[in-house]
TORKOL-4160 file (C-alpha; in steps of 0.2 Angstrom, whole numbers, padded with zeros to 4 digits, m for minus):
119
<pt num="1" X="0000" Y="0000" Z="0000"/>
<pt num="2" X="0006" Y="0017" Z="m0004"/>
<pt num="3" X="0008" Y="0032" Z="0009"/>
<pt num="4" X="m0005" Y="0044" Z="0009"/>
<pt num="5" X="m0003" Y="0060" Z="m0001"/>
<pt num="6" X="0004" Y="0073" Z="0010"/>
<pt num="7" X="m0001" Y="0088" Z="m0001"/>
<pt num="8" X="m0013" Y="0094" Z="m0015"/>
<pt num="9" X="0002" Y="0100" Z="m0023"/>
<pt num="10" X="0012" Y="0084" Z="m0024"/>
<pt num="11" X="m0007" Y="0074" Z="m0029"/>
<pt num="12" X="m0007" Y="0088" Z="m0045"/>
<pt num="13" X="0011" Y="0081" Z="m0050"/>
<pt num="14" X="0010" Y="0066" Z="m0048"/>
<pt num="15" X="m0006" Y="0068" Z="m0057"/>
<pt num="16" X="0003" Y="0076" Z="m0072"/>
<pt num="17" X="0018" Y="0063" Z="m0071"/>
<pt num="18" X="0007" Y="0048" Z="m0074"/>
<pt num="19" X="m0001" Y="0058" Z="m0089"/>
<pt num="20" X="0017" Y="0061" Z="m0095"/>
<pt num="21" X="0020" Y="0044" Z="m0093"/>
<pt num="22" X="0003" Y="0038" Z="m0101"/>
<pt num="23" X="0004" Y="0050" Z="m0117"/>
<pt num="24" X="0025" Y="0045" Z="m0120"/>
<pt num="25" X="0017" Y="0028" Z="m0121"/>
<pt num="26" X="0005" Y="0032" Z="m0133"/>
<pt num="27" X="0015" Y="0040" Z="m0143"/>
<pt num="28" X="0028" Y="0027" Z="m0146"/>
<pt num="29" X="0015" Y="0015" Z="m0148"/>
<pt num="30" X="0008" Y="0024" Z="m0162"/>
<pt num="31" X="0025" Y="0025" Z="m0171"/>
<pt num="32" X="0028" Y="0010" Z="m0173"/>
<pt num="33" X="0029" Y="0003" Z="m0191"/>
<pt num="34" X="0011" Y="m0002" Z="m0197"/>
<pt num="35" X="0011" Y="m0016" Z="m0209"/>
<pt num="36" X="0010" Y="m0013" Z="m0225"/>
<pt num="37" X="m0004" Y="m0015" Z="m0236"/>
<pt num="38" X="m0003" Y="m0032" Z="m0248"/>
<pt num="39" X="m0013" Y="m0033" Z="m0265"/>
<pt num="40" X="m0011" Y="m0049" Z="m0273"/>
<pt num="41" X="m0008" Y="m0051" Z="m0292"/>
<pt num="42" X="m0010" Y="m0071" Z="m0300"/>
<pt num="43" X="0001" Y="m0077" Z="m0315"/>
<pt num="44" X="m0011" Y="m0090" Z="m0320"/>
<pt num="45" X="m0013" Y="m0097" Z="m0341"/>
<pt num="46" X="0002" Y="m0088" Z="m0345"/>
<pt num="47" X="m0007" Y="m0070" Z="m0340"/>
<pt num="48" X="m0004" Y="m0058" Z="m0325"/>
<pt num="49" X="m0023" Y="m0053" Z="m0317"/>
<pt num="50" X="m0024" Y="m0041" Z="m0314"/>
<pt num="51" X="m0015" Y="m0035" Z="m0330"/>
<pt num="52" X="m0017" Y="m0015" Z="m0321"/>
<pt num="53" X="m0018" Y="m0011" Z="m0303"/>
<pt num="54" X="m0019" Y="0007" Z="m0294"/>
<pt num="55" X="m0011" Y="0007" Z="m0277"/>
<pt num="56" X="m0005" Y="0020" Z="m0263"/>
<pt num="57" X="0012" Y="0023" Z="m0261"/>
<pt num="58" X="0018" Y="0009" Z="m0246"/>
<pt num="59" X="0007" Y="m0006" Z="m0252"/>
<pt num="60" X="0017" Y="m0021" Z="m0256"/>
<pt num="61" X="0011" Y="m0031" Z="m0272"/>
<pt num="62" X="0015" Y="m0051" Z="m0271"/>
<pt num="63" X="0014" Y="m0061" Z="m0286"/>
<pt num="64" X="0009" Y="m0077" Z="m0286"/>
<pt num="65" X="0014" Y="m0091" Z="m0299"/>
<pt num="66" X="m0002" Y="m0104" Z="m0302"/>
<pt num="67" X="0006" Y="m0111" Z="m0317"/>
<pt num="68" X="0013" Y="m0126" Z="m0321"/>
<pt num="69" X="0027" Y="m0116" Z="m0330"/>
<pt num="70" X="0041" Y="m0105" Z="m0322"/>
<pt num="71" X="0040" Y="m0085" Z="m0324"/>
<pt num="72" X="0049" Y="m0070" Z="m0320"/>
<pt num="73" X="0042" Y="m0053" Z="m0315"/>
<pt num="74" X="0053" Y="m0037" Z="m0322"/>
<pt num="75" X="0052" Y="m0021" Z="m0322"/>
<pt num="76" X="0053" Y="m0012" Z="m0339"/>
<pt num="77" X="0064" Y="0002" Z="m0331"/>
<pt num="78" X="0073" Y="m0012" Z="m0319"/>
<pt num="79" X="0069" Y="m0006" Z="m0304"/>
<pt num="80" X="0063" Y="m0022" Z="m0298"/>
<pt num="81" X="0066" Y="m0042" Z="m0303"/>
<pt num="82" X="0061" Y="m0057" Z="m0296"/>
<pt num="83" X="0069" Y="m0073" Z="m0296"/>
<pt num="84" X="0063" Y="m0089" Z="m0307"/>
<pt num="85" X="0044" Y="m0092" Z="m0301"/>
<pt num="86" X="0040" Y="m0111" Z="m0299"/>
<pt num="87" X="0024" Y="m0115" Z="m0297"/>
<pt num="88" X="0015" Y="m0108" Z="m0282"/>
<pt num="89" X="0030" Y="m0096" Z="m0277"/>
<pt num="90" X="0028" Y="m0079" Z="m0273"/>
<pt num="91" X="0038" Y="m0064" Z="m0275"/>
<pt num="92" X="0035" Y="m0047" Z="m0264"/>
<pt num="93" X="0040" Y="m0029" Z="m0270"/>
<pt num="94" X="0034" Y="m0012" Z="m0260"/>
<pt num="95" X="0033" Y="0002" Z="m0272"/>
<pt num="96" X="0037" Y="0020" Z="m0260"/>
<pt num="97" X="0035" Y="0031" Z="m0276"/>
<pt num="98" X="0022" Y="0037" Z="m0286"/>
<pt num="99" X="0022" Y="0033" Z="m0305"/>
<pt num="100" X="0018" Y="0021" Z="m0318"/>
<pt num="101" X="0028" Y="0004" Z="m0317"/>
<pt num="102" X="0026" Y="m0007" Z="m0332"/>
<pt num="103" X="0035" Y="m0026" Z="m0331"/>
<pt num="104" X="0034" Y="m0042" Z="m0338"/>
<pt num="105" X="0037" Y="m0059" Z="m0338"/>
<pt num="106" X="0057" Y="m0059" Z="m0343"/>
<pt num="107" X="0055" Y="m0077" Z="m0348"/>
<pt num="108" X="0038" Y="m0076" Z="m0358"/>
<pt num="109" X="0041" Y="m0056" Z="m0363"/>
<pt num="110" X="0020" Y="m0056" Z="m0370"/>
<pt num="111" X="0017" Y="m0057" Z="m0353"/>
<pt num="112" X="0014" Y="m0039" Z="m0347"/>
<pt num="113" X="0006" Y="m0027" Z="m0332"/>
<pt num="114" X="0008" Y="m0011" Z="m0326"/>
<pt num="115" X="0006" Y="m0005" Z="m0308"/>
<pt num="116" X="0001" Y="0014" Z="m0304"/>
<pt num="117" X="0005" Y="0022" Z="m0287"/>
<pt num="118" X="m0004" Y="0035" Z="m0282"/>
<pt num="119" X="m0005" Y="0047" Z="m0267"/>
C-alpha cells in the first residue's frame, strides 16, 4: 500500500507525471511501423490478373505463380526483378514512389502489367 498524499500540490504532480508517462506511451506506440498494405496479383494461363492495378504509395504487391510453367516478374525500367517463379511461389515488392511501373514476364516477354502508385 502506498503512503498517503501529503499535499494537494504533490497529488497535481503526480497527477501530471502519470499523464506524462501515459501519453509518452501512446506516442511510441503509435509509431511504430504499421504493416503494409498487400494486394495480390496471380500469374495463372500464361497471364498476369490483374493485368493493371492502382495502389497507394507503401502497399506491397505479391505475385503469385499458379502455373505449371516458371516465370519471372521485371520491371521495364529495372527497378525491380524477381527470381525464377515455380509453381505456387511468390515474389513481394513495395513500391514507396508514385508513378507508372510497367513489367513483364522476362521469360515469356507477352506477358505484361503495369502498376500505378498513387498518393
Amino acid at each position: 500500500m502506498l503512503p498517503p498524499i501529503a499535499s494537494t500540490t504533490q497529488h497535481a504532480r503526480l497527477l501530471r507525471r502519470g499523464a506524462a508517462l501515459l501519453l509518452a506511451a501512446a506516442l511510441a506506440t503509435a509509431s511504430r511501423a504499421t504493416p503494409t498494405p498487400a494486394t495480390t496479383v496471380s500469374i495463372d494461363q500464361f497471364a498476369f490478373a490483374p493485368k493493371e492495378i492502382t495502389v497507394h504509395p507503401g502497399t506491397t504487391i505479391v505475385w503469385t505463380n499458379h502455373d505449371q510453367t516458371p516465370h519471372m516478374v521485371m520491371a521495364r525500367d529495372k527497378s525491380f526483378t524477381s527470381a525464377g517463379l515455380d509453381t505456387d511461389d511468390s515474389y513481394r515488392h513495395t513500391f514507396t514512389q508514385p508513378g507508372d511501373f510497367s513489367y513483364f514476364c522476362s521469360m515469356h516477354p507477352f506477358m505484361t502489367g503495369i502498376v500505378h502508385v498513387r498518393p
